[in-house]
C-alpha positions as CSV (number, residue, x, y, z in Angstrom):
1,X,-82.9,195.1,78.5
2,X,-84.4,198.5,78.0
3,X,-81.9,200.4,80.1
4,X,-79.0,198.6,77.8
5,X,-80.6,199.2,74.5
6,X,-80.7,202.9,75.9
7,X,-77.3,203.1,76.8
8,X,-76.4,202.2,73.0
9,X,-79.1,204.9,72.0
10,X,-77.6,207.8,73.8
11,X,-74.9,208.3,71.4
12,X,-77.4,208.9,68.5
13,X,-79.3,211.3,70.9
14,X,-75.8,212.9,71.2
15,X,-75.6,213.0,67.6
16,X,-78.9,214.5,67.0
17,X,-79.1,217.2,69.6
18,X,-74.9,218.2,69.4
19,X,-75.2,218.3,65.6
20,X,-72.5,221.2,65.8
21,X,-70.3,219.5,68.2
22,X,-70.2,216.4,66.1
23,X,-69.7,218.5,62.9
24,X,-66.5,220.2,64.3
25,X,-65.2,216.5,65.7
26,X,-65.6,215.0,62.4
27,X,-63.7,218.0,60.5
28,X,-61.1,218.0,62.9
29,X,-60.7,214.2,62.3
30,X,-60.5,214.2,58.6
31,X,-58.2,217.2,58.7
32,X,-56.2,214.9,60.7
33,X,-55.9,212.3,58.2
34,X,-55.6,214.4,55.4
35,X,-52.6,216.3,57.0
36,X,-51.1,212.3,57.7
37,X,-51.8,211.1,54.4
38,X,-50.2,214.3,52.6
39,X,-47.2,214.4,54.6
40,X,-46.6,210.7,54.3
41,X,-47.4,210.6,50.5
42,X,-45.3,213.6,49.3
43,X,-42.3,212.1,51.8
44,X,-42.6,209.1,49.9
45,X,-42.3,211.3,46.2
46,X,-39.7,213.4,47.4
47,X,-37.8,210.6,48.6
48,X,-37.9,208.9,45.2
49,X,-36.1,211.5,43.9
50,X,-33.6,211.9,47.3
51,X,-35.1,214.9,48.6
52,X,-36.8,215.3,52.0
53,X,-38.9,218.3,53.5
54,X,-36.6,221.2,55.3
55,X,-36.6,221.3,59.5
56,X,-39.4,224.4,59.9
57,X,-41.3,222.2,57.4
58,X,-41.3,219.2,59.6
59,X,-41.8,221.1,62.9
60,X,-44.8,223.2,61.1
61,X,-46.6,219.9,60.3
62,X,-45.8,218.4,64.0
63,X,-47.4,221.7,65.4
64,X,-50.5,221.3,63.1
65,X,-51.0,217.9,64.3
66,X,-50.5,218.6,67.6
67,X,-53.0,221.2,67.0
68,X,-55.7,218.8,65.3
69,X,-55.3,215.9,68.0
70,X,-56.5,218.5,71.0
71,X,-59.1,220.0,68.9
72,X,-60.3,216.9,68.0
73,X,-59.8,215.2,72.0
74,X,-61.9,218.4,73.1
75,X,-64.6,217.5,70.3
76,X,-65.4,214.4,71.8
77,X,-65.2,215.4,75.0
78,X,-68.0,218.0,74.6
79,X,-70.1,215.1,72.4
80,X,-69.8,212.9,75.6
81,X,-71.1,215.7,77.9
82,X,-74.5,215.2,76.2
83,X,-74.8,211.4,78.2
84,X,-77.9,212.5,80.2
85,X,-79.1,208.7,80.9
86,X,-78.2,206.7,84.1
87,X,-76.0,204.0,82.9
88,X,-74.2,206.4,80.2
89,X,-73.4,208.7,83.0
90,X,-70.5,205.9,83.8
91,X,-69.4,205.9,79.7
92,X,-69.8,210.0,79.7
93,X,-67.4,210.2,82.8
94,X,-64.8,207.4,82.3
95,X,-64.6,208.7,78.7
96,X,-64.0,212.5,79.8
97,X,-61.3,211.4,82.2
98,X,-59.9,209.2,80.1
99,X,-59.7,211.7,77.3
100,X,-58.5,214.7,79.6
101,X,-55.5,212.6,80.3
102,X,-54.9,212.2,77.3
103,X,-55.0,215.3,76.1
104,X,-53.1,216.5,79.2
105,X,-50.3,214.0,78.3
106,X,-50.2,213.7,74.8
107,X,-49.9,217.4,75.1
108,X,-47.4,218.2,77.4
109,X,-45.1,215.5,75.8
110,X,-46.1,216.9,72.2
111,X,-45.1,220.4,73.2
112,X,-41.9,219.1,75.0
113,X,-40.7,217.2,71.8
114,X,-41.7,219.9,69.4
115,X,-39.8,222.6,71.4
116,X,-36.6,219.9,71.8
117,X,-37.1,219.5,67.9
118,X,-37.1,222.8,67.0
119,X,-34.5,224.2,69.4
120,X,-32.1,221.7,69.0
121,X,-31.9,221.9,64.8
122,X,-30.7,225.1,63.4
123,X,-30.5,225.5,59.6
124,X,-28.1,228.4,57.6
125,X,-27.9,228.7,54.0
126,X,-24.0,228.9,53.5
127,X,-21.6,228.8,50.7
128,X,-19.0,225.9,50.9
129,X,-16.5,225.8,47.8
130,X,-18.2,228.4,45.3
131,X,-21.3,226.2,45.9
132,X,-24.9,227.2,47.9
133,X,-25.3,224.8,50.5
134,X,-28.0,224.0,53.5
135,X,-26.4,223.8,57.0
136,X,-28.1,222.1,59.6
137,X,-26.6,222.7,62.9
138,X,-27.5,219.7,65.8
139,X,-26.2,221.4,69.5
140,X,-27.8,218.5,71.6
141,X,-24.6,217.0,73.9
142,X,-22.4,216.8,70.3
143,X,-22.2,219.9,68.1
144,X,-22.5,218.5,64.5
145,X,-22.8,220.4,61.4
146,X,-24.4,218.5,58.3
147,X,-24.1,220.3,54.9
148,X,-27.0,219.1,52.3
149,X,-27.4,220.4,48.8
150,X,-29.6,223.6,48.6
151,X,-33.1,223.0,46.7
152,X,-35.2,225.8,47.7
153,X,-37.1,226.7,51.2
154,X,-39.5,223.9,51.5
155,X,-37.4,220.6,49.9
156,X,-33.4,219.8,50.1
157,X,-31.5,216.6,49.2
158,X,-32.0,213.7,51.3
159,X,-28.3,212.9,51.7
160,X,-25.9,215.3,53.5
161,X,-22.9,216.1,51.3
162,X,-20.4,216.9,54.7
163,X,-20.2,216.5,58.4
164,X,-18.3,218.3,60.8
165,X,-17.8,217.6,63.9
166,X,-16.8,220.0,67.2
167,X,-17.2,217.8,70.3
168,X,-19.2,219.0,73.4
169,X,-20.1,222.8,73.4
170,X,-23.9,222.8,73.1
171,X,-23.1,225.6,70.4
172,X,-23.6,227.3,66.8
173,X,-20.0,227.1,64.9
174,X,-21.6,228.6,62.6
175,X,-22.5,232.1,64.5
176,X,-19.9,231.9,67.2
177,X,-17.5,235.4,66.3
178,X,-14.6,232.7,67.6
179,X,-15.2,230.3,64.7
180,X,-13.8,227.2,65.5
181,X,-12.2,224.7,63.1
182,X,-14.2,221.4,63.4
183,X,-11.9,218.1,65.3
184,X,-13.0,216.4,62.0
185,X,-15.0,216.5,58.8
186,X,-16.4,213.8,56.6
187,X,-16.9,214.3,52.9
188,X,-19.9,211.8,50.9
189,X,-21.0,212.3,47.6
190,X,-24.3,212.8,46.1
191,X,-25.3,209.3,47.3
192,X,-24.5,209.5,50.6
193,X,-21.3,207.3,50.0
194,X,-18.2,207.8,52.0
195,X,-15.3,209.5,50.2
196,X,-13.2,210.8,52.6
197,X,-12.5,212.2,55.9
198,X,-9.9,215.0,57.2
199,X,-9.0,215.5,61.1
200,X,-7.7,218.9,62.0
201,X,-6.6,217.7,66.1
């Protein structure tokens, strides 16, 4: 009875002693929630007005995250060093493996998507018919280019305006000196409603 009721002590005692540790965990933890909740409530205004954050935006906030999740894994690692008694030795080091694996695959998978999510979107600001437009050029297996209305450098419209299309290539039309006309390009308006489409092949 005494050993168990010491066991559900020694996290206080790690509380107590690692008063630094646990301050940095905590931060790291509420700076994770703050980041969620801001991204997820100003998505949700700037979509009630059809307007969504820009690429580097969104890869700068999966970065951060990324960034907050390990600081915050490595927090509670170090709190769980402080488990000094005999039966929390077993909770200190399943909780330390467990964790490291975590971080070690939430990481490497984090990185890989965050790398294939920035490499594979390229934006432009171009000009398409007198107008100022946002290109956003997807490479991955199909070359696409979407055209959105130009806001500024953080916001743009949620719907794009035109899609081309270039088939395989794994390419930018849009800096390729050999600029090639796209197989076909679809036209919506400000909606996201189908007007047209033209097919230059």
């Amino acid at each position: 009875m005494v050993k168990a009721i010491a066991t559900l002590i020694a996290p206080i005692d790690c509380f107590k002693k690692q008063n630094g540790r646990v301050k940095f965990t905590l931060i790291t933890l509420l700076l994770i929630a703050a980041i969620i909740f801001f991204a997820r409530a100003s998505s949700l205004l700037l979509a009630a007005f059809q307007l969504t954050y820009r690429h580097w935006v969104i890869s700068v906030y999966f970065f951060l995250l990324l960034l907050m999740v390990t600081a915050c894994s490595c927090g509670l690692i170090a709190c769980l060093q402080m488990y000094k008694k005999r039966f929390a030795l077993l909770i200190r080091t399943v909780g330390t493996i467990a964790l490291l694996a975590a971080v070690g695959f939430g990481g490497f998978w984090g990185s890989v998507f965050l790398l294939f999510y920035t490499a594979n979107i390229k934006e432009q600001i171009v000009e398409r018919n007198g107008t100022k437009m946002l290109a956003e050029v997807s490479a991955f297996l199909d070359v696409n280019v979407y055209y959105y209305d130009y806001k500024n450098w953080f916001v743009r419209s949620g719907k794009y305006r035109i899609d081309e299309w270039y088939g395989n290539g794994g390419y930018n039309p849009l800096k390729n000196e050999l600029r090639r006309e796209p197989i076909t390009v679809t036209y919506y308006d400000e909606n996201g409603n189908y007007i047209g489409e033209r097919r230059n092949r």
